[in-house]
N, CA and C atoms of all chains as a GROMACS GRO file, in nm:
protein
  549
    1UNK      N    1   2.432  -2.313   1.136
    1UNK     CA    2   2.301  -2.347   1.079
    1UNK      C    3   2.306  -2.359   0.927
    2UNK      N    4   2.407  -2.337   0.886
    2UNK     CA    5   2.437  -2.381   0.720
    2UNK      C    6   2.355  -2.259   0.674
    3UNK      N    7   2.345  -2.127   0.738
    3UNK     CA    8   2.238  -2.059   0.672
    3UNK      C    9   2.345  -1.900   0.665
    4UNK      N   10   2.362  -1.847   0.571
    4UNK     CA   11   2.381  -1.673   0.555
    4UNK      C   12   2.287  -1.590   0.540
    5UNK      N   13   2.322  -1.482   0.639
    5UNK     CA   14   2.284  -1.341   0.617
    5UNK      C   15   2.294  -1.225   0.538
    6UNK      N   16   2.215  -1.193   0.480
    6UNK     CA   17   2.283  -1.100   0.377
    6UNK      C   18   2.158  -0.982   0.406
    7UNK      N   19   2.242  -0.849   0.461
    7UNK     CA   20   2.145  -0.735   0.489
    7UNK      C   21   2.126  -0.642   0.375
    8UNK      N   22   2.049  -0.591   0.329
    8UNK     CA   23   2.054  -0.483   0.219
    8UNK      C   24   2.002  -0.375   0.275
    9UNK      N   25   2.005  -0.215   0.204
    9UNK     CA   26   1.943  -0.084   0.219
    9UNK      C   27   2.010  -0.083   0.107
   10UNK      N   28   1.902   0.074   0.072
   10UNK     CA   29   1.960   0.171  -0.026
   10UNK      C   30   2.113   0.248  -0.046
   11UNK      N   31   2.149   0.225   0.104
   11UNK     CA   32   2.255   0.295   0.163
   11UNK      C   33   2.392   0.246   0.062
   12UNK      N   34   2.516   0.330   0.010
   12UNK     CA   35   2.619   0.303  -0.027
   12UNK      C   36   2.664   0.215   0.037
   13UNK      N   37   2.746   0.138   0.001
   13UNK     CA   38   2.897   0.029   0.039
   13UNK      C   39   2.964   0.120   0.184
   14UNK      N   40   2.974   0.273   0.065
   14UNK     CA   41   3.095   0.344   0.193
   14UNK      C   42   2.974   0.364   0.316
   15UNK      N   43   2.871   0.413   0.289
   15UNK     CA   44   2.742   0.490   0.416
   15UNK      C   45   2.798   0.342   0.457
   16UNK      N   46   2.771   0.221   0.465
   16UNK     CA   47   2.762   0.136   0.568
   16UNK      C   48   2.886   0.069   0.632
   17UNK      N   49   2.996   0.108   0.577
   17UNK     CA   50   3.126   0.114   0.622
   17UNK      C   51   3.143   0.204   0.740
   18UNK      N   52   3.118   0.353   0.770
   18UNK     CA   53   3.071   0.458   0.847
   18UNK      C   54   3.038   0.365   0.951
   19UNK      N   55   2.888   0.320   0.924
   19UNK     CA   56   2.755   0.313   1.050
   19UNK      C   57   2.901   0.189   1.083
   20UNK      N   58   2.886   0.044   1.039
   20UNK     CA   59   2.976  -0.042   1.092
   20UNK      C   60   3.093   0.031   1.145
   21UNK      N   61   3.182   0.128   1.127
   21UNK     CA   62   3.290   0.198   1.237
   21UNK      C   63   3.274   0.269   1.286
   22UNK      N   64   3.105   0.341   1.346
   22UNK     CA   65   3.059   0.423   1.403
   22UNK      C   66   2.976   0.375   1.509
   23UNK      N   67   2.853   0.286   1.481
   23UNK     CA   68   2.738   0.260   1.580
   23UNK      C   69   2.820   0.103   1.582
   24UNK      N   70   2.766   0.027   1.451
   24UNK     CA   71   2.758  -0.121   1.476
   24UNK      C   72   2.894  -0.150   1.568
   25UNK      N   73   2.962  -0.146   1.519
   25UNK     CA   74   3.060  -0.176   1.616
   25UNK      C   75   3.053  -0.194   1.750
   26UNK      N   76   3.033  -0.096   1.802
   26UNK     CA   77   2.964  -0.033   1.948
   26UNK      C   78   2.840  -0.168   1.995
   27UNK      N   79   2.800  -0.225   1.939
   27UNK     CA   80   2.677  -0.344   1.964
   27UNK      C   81   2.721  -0.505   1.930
   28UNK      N   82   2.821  -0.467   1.814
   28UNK     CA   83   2.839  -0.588   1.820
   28UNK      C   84   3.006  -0.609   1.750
   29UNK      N   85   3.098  -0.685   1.872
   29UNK     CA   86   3.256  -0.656   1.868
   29UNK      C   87   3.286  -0.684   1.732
   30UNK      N   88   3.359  -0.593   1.652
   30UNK     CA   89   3.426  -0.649   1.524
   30UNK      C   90   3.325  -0.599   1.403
   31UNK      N   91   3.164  -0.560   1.464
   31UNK     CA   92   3.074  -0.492   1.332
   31UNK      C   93   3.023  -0.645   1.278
   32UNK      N   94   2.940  -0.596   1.206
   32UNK     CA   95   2.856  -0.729   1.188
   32UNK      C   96   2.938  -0.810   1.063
   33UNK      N   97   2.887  -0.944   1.090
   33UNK     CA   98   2.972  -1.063   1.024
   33UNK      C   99   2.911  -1.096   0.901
   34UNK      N  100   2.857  -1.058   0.876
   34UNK     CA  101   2.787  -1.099   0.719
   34UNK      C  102   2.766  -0.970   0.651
   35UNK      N  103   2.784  -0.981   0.487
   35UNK     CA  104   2.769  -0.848   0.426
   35UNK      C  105   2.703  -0.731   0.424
   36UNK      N  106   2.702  -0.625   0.378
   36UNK     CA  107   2.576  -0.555   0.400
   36UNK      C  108   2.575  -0.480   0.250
   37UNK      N  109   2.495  -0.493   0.177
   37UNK     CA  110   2.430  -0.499   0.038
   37UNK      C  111   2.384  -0.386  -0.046
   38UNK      N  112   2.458  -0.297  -0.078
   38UNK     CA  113   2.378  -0.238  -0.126
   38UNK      C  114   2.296  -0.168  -0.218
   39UNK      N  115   2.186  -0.123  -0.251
   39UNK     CA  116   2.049  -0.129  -0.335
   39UNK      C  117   2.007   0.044  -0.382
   40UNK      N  118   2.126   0.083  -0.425
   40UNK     CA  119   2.081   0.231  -0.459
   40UNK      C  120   1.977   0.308  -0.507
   41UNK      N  121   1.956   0.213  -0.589
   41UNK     CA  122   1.794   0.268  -0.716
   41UNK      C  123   1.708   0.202  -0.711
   42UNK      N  124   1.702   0.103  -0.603
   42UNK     CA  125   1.580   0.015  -0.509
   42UNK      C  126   1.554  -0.076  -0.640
   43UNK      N  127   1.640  -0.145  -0.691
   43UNK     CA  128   1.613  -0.216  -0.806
   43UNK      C  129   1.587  -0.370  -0.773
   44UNK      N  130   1.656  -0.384  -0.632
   44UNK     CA  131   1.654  -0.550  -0.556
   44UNK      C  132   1.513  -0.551  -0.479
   45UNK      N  133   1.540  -0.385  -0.463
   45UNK     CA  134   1.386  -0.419  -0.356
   45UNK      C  135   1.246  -0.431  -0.440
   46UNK      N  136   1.280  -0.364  -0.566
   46UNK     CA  137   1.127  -0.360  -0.668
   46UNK      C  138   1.152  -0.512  -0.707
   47UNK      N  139   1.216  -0.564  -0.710
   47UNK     CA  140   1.193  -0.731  -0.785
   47UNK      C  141   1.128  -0.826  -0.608
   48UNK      N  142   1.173  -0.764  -0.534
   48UNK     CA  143   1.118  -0.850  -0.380
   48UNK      C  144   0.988  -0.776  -0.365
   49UNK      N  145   0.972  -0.682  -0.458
   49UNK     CA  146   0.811  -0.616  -0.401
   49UNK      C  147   0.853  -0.553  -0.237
   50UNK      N  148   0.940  -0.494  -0.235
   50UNK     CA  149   0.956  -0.355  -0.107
   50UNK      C  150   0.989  -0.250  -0.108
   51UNK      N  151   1.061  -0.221  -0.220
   51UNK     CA  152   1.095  -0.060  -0.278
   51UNK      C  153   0.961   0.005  -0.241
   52UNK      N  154   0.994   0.116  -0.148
   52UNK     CA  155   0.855   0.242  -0.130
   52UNK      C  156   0.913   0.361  -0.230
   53UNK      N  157   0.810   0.352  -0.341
   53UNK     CA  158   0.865   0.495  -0.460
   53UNK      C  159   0.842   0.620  -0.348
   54UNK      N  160   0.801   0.594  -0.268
   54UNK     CA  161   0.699   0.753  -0.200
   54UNK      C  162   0.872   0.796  -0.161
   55UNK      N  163   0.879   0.695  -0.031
   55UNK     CA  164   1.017   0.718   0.041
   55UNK      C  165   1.158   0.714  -0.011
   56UNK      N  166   1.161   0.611  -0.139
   56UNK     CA  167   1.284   0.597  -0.192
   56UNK      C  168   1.352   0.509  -0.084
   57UNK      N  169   1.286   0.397   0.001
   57UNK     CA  170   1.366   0.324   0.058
   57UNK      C  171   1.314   0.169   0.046
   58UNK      N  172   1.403   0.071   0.065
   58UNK     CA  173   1.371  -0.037   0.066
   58UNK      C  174   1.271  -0.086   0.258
   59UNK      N  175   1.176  -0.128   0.233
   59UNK     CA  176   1.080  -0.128   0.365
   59UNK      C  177   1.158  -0.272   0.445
   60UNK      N  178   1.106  -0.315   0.529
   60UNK     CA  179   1.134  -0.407   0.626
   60UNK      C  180   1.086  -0.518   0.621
   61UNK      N  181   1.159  -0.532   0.432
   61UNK     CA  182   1.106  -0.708   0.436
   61UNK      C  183   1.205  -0.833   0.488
   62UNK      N  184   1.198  -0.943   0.529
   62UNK     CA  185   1.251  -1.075   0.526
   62UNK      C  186   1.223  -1.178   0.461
   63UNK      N  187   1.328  -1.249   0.392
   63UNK     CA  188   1.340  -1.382   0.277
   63UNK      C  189   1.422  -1.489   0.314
   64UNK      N  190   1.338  -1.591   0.356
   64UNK     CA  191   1.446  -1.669   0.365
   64UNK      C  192   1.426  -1.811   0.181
   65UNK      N  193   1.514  -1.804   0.152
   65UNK     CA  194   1.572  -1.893   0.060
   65UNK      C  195   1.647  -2.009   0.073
   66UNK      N  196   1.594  -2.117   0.030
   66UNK     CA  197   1.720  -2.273   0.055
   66UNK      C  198   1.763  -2.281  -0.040
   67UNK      N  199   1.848  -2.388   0.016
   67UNK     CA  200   1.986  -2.425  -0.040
   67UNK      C  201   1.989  -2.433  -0.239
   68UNK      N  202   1.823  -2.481  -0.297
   68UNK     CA  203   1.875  -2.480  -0.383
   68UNK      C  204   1.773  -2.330  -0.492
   69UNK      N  205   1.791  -2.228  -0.384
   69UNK     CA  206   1.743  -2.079  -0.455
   69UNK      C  207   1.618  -2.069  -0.436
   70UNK      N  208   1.509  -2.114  -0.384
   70UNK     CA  209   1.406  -2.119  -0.384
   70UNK      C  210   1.336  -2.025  -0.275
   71UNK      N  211   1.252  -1.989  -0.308
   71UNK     CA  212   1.179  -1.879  -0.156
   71UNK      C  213   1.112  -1.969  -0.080
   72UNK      N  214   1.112  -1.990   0.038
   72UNK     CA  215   1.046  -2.040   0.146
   72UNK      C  216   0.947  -1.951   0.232
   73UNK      N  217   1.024  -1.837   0.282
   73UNK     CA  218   0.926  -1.814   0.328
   73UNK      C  219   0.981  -1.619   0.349
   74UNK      N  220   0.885  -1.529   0.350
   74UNK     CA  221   0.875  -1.413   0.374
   74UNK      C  222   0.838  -1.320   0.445
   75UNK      N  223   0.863  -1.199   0.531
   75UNK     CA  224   0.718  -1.121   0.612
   75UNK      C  225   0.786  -0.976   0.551
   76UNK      N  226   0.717  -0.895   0.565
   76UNK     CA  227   0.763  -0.770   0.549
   76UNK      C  228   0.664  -0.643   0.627
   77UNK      N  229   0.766  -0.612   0.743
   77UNK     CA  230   0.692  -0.493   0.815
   77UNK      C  231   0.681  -0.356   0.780
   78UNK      N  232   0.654  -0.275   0.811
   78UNK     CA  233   0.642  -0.132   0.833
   78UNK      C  234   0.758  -0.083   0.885
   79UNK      N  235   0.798   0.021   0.844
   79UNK     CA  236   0.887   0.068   0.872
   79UNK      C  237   0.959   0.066   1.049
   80UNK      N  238   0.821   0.102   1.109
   80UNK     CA  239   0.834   0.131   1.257
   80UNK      C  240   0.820  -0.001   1.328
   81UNK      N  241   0.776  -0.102   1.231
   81UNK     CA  242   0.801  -0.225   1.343
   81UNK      C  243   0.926  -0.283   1.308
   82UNK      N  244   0.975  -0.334   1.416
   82UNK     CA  245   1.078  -0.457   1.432
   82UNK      C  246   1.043  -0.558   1.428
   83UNK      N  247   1.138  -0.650   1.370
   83UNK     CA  248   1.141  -0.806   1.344
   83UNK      C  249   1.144  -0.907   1.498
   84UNK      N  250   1.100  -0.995   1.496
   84UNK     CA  251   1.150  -1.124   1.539
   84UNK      C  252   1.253  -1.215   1.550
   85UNK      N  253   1.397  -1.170   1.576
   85UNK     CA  254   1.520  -1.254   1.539
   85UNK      C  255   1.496  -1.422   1.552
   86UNK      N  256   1.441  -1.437   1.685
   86UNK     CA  257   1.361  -1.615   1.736
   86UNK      C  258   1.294  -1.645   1.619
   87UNK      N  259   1.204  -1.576   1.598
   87UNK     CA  260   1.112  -1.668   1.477
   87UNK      C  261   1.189  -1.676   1.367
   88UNK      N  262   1.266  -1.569   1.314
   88UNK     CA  263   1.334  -1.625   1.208
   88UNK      C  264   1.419  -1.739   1.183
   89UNK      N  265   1.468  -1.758   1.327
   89UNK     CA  266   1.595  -1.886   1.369
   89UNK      C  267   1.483  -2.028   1.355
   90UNK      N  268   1.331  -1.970   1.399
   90UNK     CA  269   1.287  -2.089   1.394
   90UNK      C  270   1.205  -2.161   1.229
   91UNK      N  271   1.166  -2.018   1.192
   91UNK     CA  272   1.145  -2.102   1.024
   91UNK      C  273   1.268  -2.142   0.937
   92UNK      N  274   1.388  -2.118   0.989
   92UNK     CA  275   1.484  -2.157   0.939
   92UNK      C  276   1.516  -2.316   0.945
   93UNK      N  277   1.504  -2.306   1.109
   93UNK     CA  278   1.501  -2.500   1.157
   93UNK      C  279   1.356  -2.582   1.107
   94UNK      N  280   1.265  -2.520   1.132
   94UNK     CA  281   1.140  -2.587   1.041
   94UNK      C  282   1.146  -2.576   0.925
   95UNK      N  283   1.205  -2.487   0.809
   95UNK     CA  284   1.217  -2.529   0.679
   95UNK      C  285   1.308  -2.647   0.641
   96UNK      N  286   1.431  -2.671   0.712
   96UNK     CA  287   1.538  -2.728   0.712
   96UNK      C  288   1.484  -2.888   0.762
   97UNK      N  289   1.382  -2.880   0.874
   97UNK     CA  290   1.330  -3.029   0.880
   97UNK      C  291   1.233  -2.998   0.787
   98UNK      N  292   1.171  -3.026   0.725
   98UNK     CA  293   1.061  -3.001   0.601
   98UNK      C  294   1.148  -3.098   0.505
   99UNK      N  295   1.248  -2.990   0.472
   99UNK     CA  296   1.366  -3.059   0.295
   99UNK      C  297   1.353  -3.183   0.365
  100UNK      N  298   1.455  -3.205   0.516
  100UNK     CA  299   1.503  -3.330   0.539
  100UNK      C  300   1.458  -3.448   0.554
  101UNK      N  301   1.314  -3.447   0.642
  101UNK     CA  302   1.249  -3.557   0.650
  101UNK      C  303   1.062  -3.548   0.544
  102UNK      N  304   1.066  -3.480   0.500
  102UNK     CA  305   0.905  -3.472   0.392
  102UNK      C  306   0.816  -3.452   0.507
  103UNK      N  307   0.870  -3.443   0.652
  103UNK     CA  308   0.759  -3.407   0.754
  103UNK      C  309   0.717  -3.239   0.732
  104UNK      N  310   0.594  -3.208   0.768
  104UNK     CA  311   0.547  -3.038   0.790
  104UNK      C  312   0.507  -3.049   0.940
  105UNK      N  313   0.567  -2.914   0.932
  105UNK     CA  314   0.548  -2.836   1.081
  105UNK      C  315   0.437  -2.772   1.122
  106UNK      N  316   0.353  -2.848   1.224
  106UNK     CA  317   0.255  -2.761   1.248
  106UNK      C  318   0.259  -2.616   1.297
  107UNK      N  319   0.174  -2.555   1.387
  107UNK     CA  320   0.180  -2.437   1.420
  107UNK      C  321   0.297  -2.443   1.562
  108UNK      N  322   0.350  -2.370   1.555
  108UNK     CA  323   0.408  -2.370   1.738
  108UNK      C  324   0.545  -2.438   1.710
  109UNK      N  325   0.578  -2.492   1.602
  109UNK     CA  326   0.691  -2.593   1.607
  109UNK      C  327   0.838  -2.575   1.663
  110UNK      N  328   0.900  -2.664   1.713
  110UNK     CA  329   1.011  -2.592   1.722
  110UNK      C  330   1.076  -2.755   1.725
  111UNK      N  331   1.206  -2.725   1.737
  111UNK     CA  332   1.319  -2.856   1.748
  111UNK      C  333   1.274  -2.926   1.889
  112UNK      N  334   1.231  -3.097   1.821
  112UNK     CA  335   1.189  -3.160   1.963
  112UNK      C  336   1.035  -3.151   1.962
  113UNK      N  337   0.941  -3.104   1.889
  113UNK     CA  338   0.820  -3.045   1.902
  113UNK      C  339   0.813  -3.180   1.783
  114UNK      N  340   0.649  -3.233   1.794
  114UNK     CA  341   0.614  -3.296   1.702
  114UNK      C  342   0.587  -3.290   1.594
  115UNK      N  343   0.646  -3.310   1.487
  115UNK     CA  344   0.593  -3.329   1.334
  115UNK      C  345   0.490  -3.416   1.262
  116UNK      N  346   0.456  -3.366   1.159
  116UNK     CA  347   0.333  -3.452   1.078
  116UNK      C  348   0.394  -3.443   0.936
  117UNK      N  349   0.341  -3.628   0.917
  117UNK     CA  350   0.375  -3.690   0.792
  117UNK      C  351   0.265  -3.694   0.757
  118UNK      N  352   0.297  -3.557   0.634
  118UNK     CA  353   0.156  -3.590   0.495
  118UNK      C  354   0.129  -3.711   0.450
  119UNK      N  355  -0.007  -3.778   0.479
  119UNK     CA  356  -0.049  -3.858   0.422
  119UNK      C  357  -0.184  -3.880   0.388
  120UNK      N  358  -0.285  -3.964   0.354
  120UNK     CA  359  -0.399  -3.929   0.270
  120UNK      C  360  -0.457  -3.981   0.413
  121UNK      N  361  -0.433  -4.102   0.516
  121UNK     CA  362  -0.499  -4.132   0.650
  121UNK      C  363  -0.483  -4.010   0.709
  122UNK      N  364  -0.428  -3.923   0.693
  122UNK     CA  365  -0.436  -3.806   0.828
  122UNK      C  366  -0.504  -3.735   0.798
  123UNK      N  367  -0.626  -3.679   0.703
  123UNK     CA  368  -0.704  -3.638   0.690
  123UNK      C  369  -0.847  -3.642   0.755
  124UNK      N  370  -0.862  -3.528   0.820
  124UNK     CA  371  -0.946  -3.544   0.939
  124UNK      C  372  -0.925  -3.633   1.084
  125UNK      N  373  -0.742  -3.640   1.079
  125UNK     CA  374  -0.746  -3.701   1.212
  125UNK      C  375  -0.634  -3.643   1.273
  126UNK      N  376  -0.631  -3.512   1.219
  126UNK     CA  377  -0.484  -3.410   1.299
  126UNK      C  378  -0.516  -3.415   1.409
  127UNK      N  379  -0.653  -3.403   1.452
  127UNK     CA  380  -0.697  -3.373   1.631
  127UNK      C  381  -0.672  -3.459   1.707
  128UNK      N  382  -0.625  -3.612   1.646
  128UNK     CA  383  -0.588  -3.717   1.717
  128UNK      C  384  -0.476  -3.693   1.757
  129UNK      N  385  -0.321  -3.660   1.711
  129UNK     CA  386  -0.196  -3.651   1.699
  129UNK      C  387  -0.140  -3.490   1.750
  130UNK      N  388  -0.250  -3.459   1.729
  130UNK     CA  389  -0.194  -3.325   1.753
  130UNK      C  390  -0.306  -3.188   1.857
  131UNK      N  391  -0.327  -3.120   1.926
  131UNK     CA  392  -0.364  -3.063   1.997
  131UNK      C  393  -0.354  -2.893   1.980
  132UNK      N  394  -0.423  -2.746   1.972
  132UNK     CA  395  -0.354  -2.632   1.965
  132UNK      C  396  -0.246  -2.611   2.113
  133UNK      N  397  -0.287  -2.667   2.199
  133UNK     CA  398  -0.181  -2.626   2.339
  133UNK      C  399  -0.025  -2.671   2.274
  134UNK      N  400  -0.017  -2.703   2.132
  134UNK     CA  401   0.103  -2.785   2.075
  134UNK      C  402   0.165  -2.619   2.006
  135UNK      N  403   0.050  -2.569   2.000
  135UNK     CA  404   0.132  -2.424   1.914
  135UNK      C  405   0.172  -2.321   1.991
  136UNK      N  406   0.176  -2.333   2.126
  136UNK     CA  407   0.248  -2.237   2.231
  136UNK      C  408   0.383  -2.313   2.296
  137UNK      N  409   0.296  -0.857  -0.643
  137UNK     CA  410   0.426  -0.922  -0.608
  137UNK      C  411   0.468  -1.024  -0.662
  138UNK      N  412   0.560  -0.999  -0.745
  138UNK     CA  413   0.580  -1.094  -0.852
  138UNK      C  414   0.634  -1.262  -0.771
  139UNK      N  415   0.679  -1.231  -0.682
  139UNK     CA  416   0.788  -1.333  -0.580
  139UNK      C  417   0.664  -1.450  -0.539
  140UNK      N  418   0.714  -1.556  -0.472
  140UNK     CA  419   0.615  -1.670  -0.438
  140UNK      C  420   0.661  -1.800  -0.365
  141UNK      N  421   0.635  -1.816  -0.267
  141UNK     CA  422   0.720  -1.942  -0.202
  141UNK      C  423   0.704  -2.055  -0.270
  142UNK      N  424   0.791  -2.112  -0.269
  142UNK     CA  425   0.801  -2.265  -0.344
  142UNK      C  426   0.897  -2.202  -0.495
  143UNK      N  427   0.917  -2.081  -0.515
  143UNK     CA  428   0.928  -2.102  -0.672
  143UNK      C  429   1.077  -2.000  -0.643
  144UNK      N  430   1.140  -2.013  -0.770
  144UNK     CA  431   1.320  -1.947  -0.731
  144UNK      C  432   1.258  -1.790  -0.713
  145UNK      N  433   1.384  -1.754  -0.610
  145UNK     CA  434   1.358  -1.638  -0.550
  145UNK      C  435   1.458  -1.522  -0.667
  146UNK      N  436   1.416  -1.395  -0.691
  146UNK     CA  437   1.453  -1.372  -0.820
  146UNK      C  438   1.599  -1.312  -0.787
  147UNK      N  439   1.694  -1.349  -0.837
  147UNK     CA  440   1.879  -1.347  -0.841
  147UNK      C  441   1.894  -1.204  -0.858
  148UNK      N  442   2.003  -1.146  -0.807
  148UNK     CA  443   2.031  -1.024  -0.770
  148UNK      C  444   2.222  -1.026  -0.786
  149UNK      N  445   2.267  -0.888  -0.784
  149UNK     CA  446   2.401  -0.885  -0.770
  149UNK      C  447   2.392  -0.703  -0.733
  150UNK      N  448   2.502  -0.717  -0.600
  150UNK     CA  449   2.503  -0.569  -0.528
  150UNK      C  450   2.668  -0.550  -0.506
  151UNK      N  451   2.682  -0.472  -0.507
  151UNK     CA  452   2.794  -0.365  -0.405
  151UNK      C  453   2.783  -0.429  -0.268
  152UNK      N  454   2.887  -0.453  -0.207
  152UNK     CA  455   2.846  -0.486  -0.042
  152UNK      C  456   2.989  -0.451   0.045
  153UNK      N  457   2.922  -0.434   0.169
  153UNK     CA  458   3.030  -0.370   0.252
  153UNK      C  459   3.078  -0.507   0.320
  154UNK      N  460   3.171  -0.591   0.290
  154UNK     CA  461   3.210  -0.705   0.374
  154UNK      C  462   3.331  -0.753   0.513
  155UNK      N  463   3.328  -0.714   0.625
  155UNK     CA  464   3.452  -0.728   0.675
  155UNK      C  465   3.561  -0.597   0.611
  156UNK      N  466   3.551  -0.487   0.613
  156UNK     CA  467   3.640  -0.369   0.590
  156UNK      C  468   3.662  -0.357   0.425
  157UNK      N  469   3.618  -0.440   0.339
  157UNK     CA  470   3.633  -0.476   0.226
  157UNK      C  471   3.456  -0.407   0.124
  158UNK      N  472   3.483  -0.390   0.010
  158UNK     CA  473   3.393  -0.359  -0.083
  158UNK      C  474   3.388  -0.471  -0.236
  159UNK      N  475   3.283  -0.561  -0.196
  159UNK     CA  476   3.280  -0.637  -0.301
  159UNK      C  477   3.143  -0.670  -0.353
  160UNK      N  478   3.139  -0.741  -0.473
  160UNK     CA  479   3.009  -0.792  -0.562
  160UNK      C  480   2.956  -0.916  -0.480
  161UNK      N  481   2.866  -0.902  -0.469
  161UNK     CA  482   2.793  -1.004  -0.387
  161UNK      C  483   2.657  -1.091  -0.476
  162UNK      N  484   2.680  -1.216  -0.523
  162UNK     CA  485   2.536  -1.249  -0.651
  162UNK      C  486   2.476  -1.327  -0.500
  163UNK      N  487   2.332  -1.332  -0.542
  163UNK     CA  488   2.268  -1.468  -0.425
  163UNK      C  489   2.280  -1.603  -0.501
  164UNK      N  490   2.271  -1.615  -0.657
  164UNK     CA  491   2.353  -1.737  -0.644
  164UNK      C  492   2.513  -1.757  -0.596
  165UNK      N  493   2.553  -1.689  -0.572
  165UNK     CA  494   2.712  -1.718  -0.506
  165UNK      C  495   2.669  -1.818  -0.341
  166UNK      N  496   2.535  -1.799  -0.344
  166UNK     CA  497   2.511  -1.886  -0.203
  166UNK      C  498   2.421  -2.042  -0.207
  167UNK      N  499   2.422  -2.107  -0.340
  167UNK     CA  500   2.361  -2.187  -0.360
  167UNK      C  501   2.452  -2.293  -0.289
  168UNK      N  502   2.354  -2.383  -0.210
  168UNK     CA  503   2.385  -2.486  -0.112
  168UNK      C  504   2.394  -2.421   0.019
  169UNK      N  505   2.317  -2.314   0.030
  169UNK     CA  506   2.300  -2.249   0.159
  169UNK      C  507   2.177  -2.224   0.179
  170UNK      N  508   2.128  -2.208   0.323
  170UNK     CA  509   2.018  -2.154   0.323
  170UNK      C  510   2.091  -2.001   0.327
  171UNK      N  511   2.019  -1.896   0.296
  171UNK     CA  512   2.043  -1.756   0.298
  171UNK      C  513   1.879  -1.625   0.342
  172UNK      N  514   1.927  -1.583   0.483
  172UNK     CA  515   1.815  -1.477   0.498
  172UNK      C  516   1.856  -1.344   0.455
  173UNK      N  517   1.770  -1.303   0.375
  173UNK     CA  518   1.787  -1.183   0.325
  173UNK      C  519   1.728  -1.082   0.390
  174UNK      N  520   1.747  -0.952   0.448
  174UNK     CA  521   1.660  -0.872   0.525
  174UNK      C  522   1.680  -0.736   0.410
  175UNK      N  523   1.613  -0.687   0.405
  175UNK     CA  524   1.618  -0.511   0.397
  175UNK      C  525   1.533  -0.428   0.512
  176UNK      N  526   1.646  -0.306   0.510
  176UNK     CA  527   1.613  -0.241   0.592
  176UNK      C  528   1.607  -0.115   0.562
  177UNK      N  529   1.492  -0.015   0.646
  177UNK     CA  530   1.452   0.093   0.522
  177UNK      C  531   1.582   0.218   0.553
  178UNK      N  532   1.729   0.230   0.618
  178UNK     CA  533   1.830   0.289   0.591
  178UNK      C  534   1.940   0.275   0.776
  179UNK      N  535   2.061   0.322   0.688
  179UNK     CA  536   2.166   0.283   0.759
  179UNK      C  537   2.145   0.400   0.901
  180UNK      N  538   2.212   0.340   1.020
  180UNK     CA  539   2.173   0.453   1.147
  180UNK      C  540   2.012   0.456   1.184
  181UNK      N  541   1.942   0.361   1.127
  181UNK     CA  542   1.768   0.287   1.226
  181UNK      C  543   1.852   0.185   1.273
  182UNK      N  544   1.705   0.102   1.346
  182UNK     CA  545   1.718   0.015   1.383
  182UNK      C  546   1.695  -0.075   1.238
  183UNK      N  547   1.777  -0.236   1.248
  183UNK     CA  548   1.730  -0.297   1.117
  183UNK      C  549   1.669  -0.412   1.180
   0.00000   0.00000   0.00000
């Protein structure tokens, strides 16, 4: 997908060397394939706005960034919730058609799903082209 | 929140655990990529 992962915590280089030859491993053969980052004095997470001063940890945000540095798009949970791996795979492919063709993705989109070309006629006539049963 | 879609996401450089290895990691070192960044609030949760 032309796209990298890059995980961060507060956690040392060595702490995540450990978990990767301790747990990760165990889930996934070889430990995970992309770096894992890390943010001691929550200095990456106070510039992303997720550093918790209370906890001293970086919270459960996601960034995705293109190709040429730019933020696209973000969520950031609570500690106790978990992410969406699918949706992330999918604002990845809807940002990626966005750059490529100047089309935007409605709600529901996915690869194969219909797109809309901004233009000044489609104003007030999305309901023609497009339907909500399109965002499930 | 200083951050904002559409506008550069603010550049960083870390310590990182890579493949058995310990190296400097910048996020411009990934320009011409897309790149997801996650944090997670510590090592041994779920991330």
């Amino acid at each position: 997908m032309n796209c990298e992962v890059l995980a961060i915590s507060v956690d040392s280089p060595y702490t995540h060397k450990v978990w990767q030859e301790t747990e990760l491993s165990k889930m996934v053969p070889g430990g995970l394939p992309y770096p894992m980052l890390s943010d001691p004095a929550g200095t990456i997470g106070r510039l992303y706005g997720v550093y918790d001063e209370d906890t001293g940890v970086d919270v459960r945000g996601r960034f995705l960034i293109d190709p040429e540095g730019n933020l696209q798009a973000y969520e950031v949970l609570a500690p106790a919730i978990g992410r969406n791996v699918g949706e992330m795979i999918r604002q990845v492919k809807a940002c990626k058609h966005v750059l490529a063709t100047g089309e935007a993705t409605p709600a529901g989109w996915e690869e194969g799903k219909k797109a809309l070309r901004p233009e000044p006629g489609l104003s007030g006539r999305v309901c023609e082209i497009w339907n909500p049963e399109m965002a499930f | 929140m200083a951050i904002q879609v559409g506008k550069p996401a603010p550049e960083f450089e870390a310590q990182a655990y890579v493949n058995g290895e310990i190296r400097k990691v910048k996020l411009s070192d990934y320009r011409g990529k897309f790149v997801l960044l996650y944090f997670y609030p510590g090592d041994f949760t779920f991330v």
